[in-house]
C-alpha positions as CSV (number, residue, x, y, z in Angstrom):
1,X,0.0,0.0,0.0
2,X,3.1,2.0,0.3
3,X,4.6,1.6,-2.4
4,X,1.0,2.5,-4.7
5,X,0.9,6.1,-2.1
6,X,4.4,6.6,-3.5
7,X,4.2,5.5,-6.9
8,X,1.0,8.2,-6.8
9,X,2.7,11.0,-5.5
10,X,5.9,10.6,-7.8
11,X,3.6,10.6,-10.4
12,X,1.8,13.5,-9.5
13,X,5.0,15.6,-8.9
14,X,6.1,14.2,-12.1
15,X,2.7,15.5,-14.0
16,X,2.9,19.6,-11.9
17,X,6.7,19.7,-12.9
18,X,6.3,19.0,-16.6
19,X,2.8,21.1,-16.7
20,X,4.6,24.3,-15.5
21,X,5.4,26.8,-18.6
22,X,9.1,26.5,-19.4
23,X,9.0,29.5,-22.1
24,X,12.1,29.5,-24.1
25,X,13.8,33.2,-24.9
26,X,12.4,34.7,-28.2
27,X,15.2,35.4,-30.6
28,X,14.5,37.9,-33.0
29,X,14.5,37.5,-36.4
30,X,18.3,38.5,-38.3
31,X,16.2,40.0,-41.0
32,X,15.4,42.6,-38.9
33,X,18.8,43.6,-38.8
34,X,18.2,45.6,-42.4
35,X,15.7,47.8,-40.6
36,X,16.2,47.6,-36.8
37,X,19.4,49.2,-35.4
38,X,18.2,48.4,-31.7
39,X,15.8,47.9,-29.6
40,X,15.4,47.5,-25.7
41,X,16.0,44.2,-24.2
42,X,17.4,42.6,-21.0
43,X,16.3,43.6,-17.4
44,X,15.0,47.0,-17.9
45,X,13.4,49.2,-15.1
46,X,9.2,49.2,-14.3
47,X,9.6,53.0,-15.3
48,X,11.2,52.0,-18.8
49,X,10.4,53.0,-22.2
50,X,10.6,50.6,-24.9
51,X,12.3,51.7,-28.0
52,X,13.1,50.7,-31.2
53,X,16.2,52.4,-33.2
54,X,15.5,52.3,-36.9
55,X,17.7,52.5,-39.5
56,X,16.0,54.7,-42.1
57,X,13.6,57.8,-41.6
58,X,9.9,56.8,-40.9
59,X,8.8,60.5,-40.5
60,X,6.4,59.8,-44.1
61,X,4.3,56.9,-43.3
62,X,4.3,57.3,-39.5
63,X,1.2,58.9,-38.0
64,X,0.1,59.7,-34.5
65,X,-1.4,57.2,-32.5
66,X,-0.8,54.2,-35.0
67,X,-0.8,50.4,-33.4
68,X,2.7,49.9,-33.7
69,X,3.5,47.6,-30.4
70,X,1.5,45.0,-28.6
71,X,3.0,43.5,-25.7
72,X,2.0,40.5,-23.7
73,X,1.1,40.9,-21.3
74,X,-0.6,43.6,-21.8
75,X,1.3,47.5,-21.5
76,X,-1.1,50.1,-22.0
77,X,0.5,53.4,-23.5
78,X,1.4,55.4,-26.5
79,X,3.6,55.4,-29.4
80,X,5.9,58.9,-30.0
81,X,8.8,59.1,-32.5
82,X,11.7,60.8,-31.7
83,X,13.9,62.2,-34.7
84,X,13.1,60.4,-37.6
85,X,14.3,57.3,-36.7
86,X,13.5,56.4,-33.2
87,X,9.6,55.2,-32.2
88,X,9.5,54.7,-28.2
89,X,6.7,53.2,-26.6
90,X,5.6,55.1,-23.4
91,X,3.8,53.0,-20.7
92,X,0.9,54.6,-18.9
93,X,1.8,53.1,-15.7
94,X,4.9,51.4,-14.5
95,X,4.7,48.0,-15.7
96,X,5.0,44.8,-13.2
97,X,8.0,44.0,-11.5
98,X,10.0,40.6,-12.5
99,X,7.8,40.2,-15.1
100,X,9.2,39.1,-18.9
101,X,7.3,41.0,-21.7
102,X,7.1,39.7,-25.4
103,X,6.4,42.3,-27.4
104,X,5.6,42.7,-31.1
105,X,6.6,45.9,-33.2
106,X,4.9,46.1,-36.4
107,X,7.6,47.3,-38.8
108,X,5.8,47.0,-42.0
109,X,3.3,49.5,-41.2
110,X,6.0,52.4,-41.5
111,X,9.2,51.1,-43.1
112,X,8.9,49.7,-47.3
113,X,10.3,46.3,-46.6
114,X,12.0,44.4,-49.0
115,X,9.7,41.0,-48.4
116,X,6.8,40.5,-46.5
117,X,8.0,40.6,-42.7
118,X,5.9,39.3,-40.0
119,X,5.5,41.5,-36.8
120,X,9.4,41.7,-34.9
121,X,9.3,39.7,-31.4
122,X,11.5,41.0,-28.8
123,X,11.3,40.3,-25.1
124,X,12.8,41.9,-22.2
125,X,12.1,41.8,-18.0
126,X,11.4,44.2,-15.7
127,X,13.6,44.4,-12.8
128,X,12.2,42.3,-9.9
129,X,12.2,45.2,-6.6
130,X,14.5,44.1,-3.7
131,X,16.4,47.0,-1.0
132,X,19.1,47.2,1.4
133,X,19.1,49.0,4.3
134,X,22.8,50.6,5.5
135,X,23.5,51.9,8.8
136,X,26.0,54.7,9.4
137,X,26.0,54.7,12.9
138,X,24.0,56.4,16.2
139,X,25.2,60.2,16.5
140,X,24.6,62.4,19.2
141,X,22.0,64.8,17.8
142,X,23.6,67.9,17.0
143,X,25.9,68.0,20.0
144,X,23.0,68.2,22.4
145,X,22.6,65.7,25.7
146,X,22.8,61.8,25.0
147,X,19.7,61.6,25.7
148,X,18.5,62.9,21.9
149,X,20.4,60.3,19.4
150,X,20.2,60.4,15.8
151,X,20.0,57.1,13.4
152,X,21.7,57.5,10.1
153,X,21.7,55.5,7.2
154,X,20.3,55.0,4.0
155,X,17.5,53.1,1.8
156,X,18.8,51.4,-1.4
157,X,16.0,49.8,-3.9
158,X,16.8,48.0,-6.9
159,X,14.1,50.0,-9.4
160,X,12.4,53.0,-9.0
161,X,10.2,52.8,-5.9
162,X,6.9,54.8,-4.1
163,X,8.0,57.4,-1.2
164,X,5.6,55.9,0.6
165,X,6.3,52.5,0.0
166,X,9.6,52.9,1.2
167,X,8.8,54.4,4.3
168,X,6.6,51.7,5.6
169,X,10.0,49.2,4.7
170,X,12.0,50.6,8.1
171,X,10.8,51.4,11.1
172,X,12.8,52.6,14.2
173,X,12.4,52.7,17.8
174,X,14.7,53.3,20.9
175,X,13.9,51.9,24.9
């Protein structure tokens, strides 16, 4: 009886480890190399904005507003180009923390293309948020009685983080 209890939860793990996603890194296209100078990739901050460096003007087909990225998941934002050459995506809000983005940029609808090219897949990840705390020492406060000691130190955060947030991370108290 056992031996069936352990043969069932062996199977079982076995069954939840190969079920869990095991995405594999999107590698973009080398035909895209014709048209795309760069684009953002790696860990990139929640605050980021995604960009794609072109490598010829888009200034006459390019209009306001057009669909050019779609992300997944999901970034709400707007499209701007910069120069003539460089279309950055600016996110709404900050996007989620240790997350990895695919995101699809829509060439064709503002660069002649030699062939037909499907949309270009690029991923990147937001920085997961982690701190550190560093203690300089207890000071007497401003040369007044020991009684009245300061705490100084400082707050490190990996990405870009809320004031407030930040405050409620440390808290202090002396007996």
């Amino acid at each position: 009886m056992k031996r069936v209890i352990s043969l069932l939860l062996i199977l079982i793990f076995s069954v939840f480890i190969s079920c869990q996603s095991n995405k594999k890194p999107i590698v973009t296209d080398a035909i895209f190399g014709k048209y795309v100078q760069a684009f953002t990739s790696g860990t990139v901050s929640t605050e980021a904005i995604i960009a794609v460096h072109l490598t010829q003007p888009v200034t006459e087909l390019y209009k306001k507003g057009m669909p050019l990225f779609r992300f997944s998941p999901e970034i709400k934002g707007e499209t701007v180009l910069v120069g003539d050459r460089i279309l950055e995506f600016h996110p709404a809000q900050p996007m989620k923390p240790g997350m990895l983005y695919t995101a699809e940029f829509n060439l064709e609808d503002i660069i002649k293309t030699d062939e037909a090219l499907k949309p270009m897949l690029f991923q990147f990840t937001t920085l997961e948020q982690s701190f550190s705390i560093n203690f300089e020492g207890i000071k007497n406060y401003e040369g007044g009685p020991y009684t009245k000691m300061k705490l100084e130190g400082y707050l490190l955060t990996a990405d870009v983080a809320n004031p407030k947030a930040t405050e409620k991370v440390i808290r202090a108290s002396y007996e």
